[in-house]
N, C-alpha and C positions, 0 to 999 in steps of 0.2 A: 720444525723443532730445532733449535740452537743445541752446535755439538757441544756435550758435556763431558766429554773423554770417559763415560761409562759405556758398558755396553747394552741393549735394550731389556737383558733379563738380569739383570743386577738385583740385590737381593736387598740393597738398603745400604747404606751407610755403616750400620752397625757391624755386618763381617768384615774380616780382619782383611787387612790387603794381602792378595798372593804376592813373596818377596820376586818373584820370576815367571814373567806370563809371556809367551812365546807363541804366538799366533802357527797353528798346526797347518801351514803352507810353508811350498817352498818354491818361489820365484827361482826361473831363470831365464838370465838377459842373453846369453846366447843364442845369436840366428839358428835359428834351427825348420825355418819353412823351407818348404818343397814347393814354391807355385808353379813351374813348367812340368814338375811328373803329377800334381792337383790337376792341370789342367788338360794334359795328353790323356791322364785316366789308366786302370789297370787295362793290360794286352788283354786281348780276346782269347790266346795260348801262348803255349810257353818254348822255349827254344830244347831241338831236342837234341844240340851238340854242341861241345866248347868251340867250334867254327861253325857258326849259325847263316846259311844260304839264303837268299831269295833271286829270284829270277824276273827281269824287266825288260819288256818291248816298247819299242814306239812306231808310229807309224814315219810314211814316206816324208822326209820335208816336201812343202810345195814353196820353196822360195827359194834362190840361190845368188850368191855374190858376182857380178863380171868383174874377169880375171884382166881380160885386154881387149880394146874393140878393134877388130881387125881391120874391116871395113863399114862400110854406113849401115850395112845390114846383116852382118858375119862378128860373134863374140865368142870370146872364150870364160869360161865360169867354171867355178871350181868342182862342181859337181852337175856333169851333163847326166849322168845317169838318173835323175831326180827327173828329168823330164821326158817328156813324150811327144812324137811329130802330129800337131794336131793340137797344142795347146795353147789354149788363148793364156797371155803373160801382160800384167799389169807392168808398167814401170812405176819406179817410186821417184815422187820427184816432177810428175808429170802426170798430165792425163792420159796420155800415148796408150795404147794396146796394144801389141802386137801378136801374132802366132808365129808357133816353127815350123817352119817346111823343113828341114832336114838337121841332122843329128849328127857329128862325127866324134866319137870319142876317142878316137885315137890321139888327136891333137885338141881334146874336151873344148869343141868350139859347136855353137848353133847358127842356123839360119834361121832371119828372121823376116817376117813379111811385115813390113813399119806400116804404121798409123791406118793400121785393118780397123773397116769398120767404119772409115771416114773421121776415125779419130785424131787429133791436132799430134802430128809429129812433134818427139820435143828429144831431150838431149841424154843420150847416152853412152858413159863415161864408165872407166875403171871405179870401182867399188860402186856402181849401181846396183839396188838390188832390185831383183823381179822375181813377184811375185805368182803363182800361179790363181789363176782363174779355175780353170776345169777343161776338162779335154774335150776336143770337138771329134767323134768318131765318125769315119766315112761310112755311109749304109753299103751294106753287103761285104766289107771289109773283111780280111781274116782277124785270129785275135791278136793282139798284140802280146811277146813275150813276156812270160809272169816275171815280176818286181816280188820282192822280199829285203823284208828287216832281218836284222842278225840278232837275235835275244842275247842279253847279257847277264850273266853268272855274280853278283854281287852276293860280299861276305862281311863279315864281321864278327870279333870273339868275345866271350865273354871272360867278364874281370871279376875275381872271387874278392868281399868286402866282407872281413872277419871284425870282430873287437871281442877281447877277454872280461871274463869277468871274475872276481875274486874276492869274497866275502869271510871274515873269519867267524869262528863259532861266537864268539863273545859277542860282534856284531850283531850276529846272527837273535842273541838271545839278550840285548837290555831293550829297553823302551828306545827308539830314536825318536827324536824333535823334529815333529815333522813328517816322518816315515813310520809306516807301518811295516811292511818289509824292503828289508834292506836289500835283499837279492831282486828281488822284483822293478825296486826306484834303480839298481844300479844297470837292470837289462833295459829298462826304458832310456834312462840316459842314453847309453851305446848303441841302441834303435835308432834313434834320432838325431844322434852323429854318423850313421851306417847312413841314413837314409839323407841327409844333410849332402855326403860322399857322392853319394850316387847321382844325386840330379849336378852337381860340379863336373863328373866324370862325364853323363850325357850330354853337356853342352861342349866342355874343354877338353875331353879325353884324348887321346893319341896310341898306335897301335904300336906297339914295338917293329924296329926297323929290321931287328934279328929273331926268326925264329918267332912271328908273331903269334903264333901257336901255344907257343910257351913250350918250356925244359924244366928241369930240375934246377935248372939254373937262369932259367929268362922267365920272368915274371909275367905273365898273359893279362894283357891291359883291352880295354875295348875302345874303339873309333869315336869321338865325343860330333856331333852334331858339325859345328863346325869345322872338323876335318872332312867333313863328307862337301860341305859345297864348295863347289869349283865354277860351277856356270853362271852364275848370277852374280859374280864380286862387286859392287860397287864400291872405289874409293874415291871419299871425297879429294875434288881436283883433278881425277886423272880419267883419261878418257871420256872428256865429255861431262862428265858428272858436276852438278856444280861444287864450289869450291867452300862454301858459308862453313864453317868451321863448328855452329851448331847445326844441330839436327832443326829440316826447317819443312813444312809440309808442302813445299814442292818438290824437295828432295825423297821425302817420303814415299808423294805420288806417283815421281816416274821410278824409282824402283821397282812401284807395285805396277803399274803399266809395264816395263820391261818383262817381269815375272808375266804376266796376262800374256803378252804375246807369243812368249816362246812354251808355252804350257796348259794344259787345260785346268791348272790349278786354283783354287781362290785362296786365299792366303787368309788364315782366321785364326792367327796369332803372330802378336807383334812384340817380341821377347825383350827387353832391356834392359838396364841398367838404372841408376837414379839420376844422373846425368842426364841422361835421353830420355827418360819417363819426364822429368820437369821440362824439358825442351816439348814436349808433345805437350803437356797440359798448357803451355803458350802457346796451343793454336788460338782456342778460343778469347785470348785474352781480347782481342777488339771486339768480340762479341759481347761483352758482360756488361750489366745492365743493375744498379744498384737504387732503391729506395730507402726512404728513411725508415721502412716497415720491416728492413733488414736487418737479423740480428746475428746472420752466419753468413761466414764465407767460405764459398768453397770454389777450390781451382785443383777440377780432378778430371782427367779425359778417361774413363776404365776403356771405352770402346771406341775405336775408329772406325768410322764407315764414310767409304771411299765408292769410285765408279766400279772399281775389281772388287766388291765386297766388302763383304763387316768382321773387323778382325778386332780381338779382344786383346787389351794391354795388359801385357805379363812381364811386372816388377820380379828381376830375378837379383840376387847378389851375386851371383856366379858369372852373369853376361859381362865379358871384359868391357871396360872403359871405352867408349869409342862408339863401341861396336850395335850395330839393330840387326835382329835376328825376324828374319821374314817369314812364316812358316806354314805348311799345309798337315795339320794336326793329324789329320784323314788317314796320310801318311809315314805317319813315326807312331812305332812300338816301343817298348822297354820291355823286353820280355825277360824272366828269369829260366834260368836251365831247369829242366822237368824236375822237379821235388825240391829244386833248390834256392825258393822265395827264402827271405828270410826267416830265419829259425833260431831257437836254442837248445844248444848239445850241452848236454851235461859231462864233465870231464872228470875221470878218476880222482879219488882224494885221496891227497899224499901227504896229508896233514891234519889242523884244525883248522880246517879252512871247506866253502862251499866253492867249487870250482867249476865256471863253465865256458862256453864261445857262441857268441851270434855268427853267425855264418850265412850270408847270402851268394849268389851267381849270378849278375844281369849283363847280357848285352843288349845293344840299338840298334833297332832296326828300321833304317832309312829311305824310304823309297823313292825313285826320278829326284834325285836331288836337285836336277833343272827346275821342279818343281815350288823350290825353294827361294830364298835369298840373303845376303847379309851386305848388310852397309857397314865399311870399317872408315876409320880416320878421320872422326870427331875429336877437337881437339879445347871444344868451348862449351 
């Protein structure tokens, strides 16, 4: 049917035109999505202090860096306590094996017995690294002194995220265009700039450097995502990383390789920007395959599935320029302070007026942030 600018129950010709017809919607083009707190999903509970704990172990490394080779069969590494006399030790770099016969931590150096096994001696240098195999025990042996991790105490606080709301009685009592109630369209609005706030603060946040506890006078902010990772930094250019100025999916790859080896994590969110989201939909471009029976195009990657796993692409507007956020979802909470999701308090009336406050309390909670990773300094 060809549009006639009526609308399908029109009554005829013969009714009078309404001088003022005003479609009962009320678009708005402000961002207001949340797709990283859509995708994390509500906490299992809630935090139950404005300094919210968790506690994290890991196990022994088995791989250590040589610090200096002393002689052809005597090295020093920076962590001789990681090993044990009796351990067969891959070199990187070679095929070589070798075991340690002896242990001195004083002066953190080991003895090594080269190319055990009849395996082909080959070349070991300052920053070599060797990996551990598995320990060879002697039978009858006594037991060897117990090894432990140190558990570590990690925190972070929660950030109070209010918006007023203020409605006068007249408001309150004509017809609005659009709105049925106005106290209601004005608490939905301020929901969804609260909650807009919130996923911005969980990637960007920052804790106060004084007092991050908060005062009467220091304002108590919570850790955002990216202040939490330190071990996995990739910049492009430096250290090895390559240098291509966009995001390119070999840079992608060994990221998530580097992530895979140093953690048991699979990474199943890949958080970006619109920059980096169009950089990733040009993987597949050599891929695409067009006939004449084609009447769409589409150039959209939503999911990446890599050797380390299948991780879904998450367009955020909050992920700084540049920047790809690596993430193990398993891992990150948003929890709110017990009772204190968001809500609305109704506030004394000092007037003709309806007066109230949204008020919510949420911190993040980040776990093995090794776990993680971010790629910064895209500049194309």
């Amino acid at each position: 049917m060809p549009f006639s600018g009526k609308c399908t129950f029109s009554s005829g010709p013969t009714l009078p035109e309404i001088a003022e017809d005003v479609s009962d919607l009320i678009s708005i083009n402000s961002p207001h999505e949340t797709p990283l707190l859509d995708a994390l999903g509500d906490s299992p509970r809630s935090a139950r202090s404005t300094v919210h704990e968790w506690i994290e172990d890991t196990l022994i490394p088995n791989h250590d860096t040589v610090n200096d080779v002393i002689d052809s069969s005597t090295v020093s590494v920076n962590h001789p306590d990681r090993f044990r006399i009796g351990d067969l030790i891959r070199v990187e770099g070679s095929s070589e094996t070798v075991l340690i016969s002896a242990i001195n931590s004083n002066d953190q150096t080991i003895t090594l017995v080269r190319g055990y096994g009849g395996s082909v001696q080959g070349s070991i240098v300052s920053g070599t690294t060797l990996h551990l195999i598995a320990n060879a025990a002697l039978e009858g042996a006594d037991a060897d002194p117990a090894r432990y991790t140190h558990r570590n105490r990690l925190s972070n606080y929660t950030q109070i995220f209010t918006a007023s709301v203020s409605v006068s009685g007249s408001e309150l009592a004509v017809n609005q265009i659009g709105v049925r109630d106005e106290l209601a369209w004005q608490k939905n609005l301020r929901s969804r700039e609260l909650l807009r706030d919130l996923e911005n603060a969980v990637i960007n946040g920052l804790a106060s450097s004084i007092d991050p506890q908060g005062t009467g006078t220091v304002r108590r902010t919570l850790r955002g995502i990216i202040s939490f990772l330190q071990t996995n930094q990739f910049v492009v250019g430096q250290n090895g990383f390559p240098a291509n100025p966009a995001l390119t999916e070999a840079q992608l790859n060994l990221a998530l390789r580097h992530v895979w080896e140093k953690s048991s994590s699979r990474i199943d969110l890949i958080v970006v920007g619109g920059r980096e989201k169009r950089a990733i939909n040009s993987f597949i471009a050599s891929n695409r395959r067009y006939y004449n029976s084609n009447e769409s195009f589409k150039d959209l990657v939503s999911t990446y599935e890599s050797d380390f796993g299948l991780a879904r692409v998450v367009l955020s507007r909050y992920v700084p320029s540049g920047t790809v956020l690596l993430l193990d979802s398993s891992r990150i909470h948003v929890l709110p302070l017990t009772s204190r999701s968001f809500h609305y308090v109704s506030l004394a009336r000092t007037g003709d007026s309806e007066n109230g406050q949204l008020v919510g309390e949420y911190t993040l909670e980040l776990r093995n942030e090794s776990a993680h990773g971010i790629i910064r300094g895209f500049t194309a």
